[in-house]
N, C-alpha and C positions, 0 to 999 in steps of 0.2 A: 341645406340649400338644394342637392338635390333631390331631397324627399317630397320636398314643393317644387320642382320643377316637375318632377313624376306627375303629380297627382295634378297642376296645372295643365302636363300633357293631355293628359286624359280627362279632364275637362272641354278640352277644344276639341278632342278624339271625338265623343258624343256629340256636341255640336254642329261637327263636319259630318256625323251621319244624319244626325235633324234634318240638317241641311239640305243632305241628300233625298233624303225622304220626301222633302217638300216637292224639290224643284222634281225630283224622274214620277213621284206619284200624283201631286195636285197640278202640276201645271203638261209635263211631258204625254203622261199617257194618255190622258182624254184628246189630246192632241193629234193624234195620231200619226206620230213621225219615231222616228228609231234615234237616241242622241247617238254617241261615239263611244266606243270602245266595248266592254263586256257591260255595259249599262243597256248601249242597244243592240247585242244578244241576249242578253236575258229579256229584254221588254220584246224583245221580235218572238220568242218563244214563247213567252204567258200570250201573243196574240193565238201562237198556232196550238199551242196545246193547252190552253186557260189554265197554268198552271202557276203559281203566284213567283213574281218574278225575282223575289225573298230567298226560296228555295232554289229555285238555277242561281240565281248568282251564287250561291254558299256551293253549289256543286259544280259550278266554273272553278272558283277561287280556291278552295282547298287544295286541289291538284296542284294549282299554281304557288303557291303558299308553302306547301311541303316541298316542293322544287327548290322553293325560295332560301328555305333555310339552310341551305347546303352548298350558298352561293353569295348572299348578298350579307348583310349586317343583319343581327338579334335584333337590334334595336326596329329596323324597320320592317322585319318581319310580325314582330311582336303587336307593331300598335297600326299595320295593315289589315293584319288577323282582327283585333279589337274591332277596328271601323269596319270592315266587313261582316263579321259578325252584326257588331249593332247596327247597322243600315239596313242590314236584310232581317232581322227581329223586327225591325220599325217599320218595312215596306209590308208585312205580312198581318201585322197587327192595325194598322189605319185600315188593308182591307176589310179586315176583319169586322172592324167596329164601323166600317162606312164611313171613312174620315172624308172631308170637305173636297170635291176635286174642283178647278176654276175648267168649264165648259160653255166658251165662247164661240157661234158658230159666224156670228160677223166679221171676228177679229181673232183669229188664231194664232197670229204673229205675236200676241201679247204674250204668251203660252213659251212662245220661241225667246222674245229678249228675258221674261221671268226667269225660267230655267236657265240657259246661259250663266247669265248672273250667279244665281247662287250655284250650280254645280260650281262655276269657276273659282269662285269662293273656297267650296266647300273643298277641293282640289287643292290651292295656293294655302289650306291649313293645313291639312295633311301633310305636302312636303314641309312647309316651316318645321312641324314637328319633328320630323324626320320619317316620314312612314310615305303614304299613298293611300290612295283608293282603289288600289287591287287591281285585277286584269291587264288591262295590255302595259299598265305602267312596269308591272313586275314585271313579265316578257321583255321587255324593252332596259328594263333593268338590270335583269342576269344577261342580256347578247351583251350590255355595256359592261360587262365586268369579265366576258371574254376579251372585248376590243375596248380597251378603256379609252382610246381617243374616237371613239364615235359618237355622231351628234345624238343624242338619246328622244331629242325632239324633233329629226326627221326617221325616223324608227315610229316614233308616236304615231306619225301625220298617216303615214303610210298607213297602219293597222286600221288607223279608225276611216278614212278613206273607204278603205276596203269595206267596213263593214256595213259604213253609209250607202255602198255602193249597191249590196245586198237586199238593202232594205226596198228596196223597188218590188222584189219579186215578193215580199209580203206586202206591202200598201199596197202596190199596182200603181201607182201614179209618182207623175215627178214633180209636185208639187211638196209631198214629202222629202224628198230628196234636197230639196232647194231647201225646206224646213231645217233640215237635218246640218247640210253644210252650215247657215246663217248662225244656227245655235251654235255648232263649234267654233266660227270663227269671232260669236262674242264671247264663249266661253273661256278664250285665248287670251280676248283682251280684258275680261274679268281679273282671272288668275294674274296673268302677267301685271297688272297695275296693282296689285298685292304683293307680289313677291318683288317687283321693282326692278327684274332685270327681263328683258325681253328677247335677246339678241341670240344669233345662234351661238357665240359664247361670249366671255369676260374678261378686258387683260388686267391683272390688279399687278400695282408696283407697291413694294414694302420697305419702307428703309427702316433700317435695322441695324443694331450689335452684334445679333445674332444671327447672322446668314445663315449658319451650319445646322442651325437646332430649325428653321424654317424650312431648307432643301429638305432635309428628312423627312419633313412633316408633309411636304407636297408632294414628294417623288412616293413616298411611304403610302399616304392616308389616299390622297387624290390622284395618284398616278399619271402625272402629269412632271414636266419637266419645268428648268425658269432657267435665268440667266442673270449671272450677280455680276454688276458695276461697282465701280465705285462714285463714292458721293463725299462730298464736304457741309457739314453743317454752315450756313450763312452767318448766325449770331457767333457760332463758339468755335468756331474752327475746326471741329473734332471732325475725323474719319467717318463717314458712313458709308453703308454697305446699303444699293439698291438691289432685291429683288423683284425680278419681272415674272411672270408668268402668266399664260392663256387655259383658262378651266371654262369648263361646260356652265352655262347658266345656272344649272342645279345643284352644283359645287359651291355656288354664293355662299351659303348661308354656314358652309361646314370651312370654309375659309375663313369667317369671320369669327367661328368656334376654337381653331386654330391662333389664330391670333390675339384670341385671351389667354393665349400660354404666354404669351412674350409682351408684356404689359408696355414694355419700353419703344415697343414698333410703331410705326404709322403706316398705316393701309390706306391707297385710295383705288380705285377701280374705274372701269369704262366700259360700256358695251362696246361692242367687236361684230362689224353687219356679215362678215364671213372668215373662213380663216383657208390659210393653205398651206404648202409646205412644209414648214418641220412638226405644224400640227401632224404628229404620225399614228395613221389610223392603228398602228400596232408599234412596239417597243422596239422591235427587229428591223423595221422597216429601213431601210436606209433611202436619206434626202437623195432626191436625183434633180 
C-alpha cells in the first residue's frame, strides 16, 4: 500500500509540474506581468537577463532546499526537490522546442484567470501530497517550525506582495501590477476550493477512546495544543472523551492522516475566520 501510494505521489508530482509549465510559460510570460512568489523572480529575471527561467529557478531553490532539509520533514523536502526539478526541465525544454504560447493583445486578462487556475491547482497538489512548489512556501515553512503557532499564510501574502510590488520597476507600468495582484487572488481561490479549507485556521473536535494516544499525536506531530471534555455516547451510554483543537489550515490534511491511526474516532472540523489568545504564537508564551 505504500509502494502505490509512492508511486501515485509522483504521479501527481509531474502533473503539478505540467501544470506549472503550462500556466507560468503558455499563458504568464507572453503576458507580461510577474505571478508571486520565486515564480515572479525567476520570470522578472529571464525578462532582464534572457536567461531561461528553468535555470534561476533551480538556482533559487536549491539553496532553499538544502536549508530545508535540516529543518522541515524528508518527506516534503524530497518530492519539493522532484517538482522543482521537473518544472524547471519542463520550463527549458518548451523553450527549447518553441512550445505553443497563448498571445492575446485584445484580451490579456484571459492569460490572468488561465494561469491562476492552474498554478492554483498545481499548488493545492503539491501540498495534498505533502511537498510544495518551492520558494517562498519553504521560507515560510522553516520561520513555521521556529514559531509553530504562526499563520504560515500571512508569512505567504507578505513575501509575494512584496515581490509583486517589485515587479513595477521591471514592466514600468501598473497595469502589470493590477495583473499580478488579480492572478494571485484567483490563484487563492483555485487552491483553496481544492484543498477545502480556506480560513486563516481549523477547529477540529474528536471524540474518542483514545484521548492520550491523540494529545501525543497533536502536541508531538503538529505542535499545537487541545482541550479533552468529557462526552456521553447518546445510543449506548458509554463515556467519551471530546478532543478540541485549533491547527493551521495546512495541518488539515496531516490531521486527517493522524486519525487513521485511531480507526474508532470521529473527527469533524470547522473553518475558524481568525483566532487569538491561547493560540500562542510561541510555546513559552504565556496567555495574558
Amino acid at each position: 500500500m505504500k509502494k502505490l501510494q509512492v508511486v501515485i505521489d509522483l504521479f501527481f508530482t509531474v502533473i503539478a509540474a505540467a501544470l506549472s509549465t503550462i500556466g507560468l510559460y503558455v499563458f504568464v510570460n507572453p503576458a507580461n506581468f510577474a505571478p508571486s512568489g520565486v515564480d515572479g523572480i525567476s520570470m522578472m529575471l529571464e525578462k532582464i537577463t534572457d536567461v531561461n527561467m528553468g535555470y534561476i529557478s533551480l538556482a533559487i531553490n536549491i539553496p532553499l532546499l538544502i536549508m530545508a532539509w535540516f529543518f522541515i520533514s524528508k518527506k516534503y523536502v524530497v518530492y519539493t526537490t522532484l517538482f522543482t526539478i521537473i518544472s524547471s526541465v519542463m520550463l527549458i525544454l518548451v523553450e527549447k522546442f518553441d512550445f505553443y504560447q497563448y498571445i492575446s493583445k485584445n484580451n490579456a486578462w484571459i492569460a490572468v484567470l488561465a494561469s491562476g487556475v492552474i498554478l492554483g491547482a498545481r499548488t493545492a497538489i503539491m501540498i495534498k501530497i505533502g511537498g510544495s512548489t518551492g520558494g517562498v512556501d519553504i521560507i515560510a515553512t522553516v520561520v513555521q517550525q521556529k514559531r509553530p503557532y504562526l499563520n504560515i499564510e500571512s508569512l505567504i501574502s507578505i513575501f509575494c506582495y512584496i515581490i509583486i510590488g517589485v515587479s513595477f520597476f521591471v514592466y514600468g507600468n501598473i497595469e502589470s501590477i493590477i495583473m499580478s495582484v488579480a492572478q494571485m487572488m484567483i490563484f487563492n481561490l483555485a487552491m483553496n476550493s481544492i484543498l477545502k479549507t480556506t480560513r486563516n485556521a481549523v477547529e477540529a473536535r474528536i471524540i474518542t477512546d483514545n484521548p492520550q494516544e491523540f494529545r501525543d499525536d497533536i502536541i508531538n506531530n503538529l505542535k499545537h495544543g487541545a482541550t479533552i471534555i468529557d462526552g456521553e455516547g447518546m445510543f449506548t451510554g458509554d463515556s467519551k472523551k471530546i478532543v478540541i483543537t485549533i491547527i493551521n489550515v495546512r495541518q488539515m490534511n496531516e490531521l486527517i492522516k493522524i486519525s487513521k491511526r485511531h480507526p474508532n474516532s470521529f473527527i469533524y472540523f470547522s473553518e475558524v475566520n481568525g483566532v487569538w489568545g491561547n493560540f500562542r504564537w510561541n510555546k513559552t508564551d504565556e496567555v495574558k
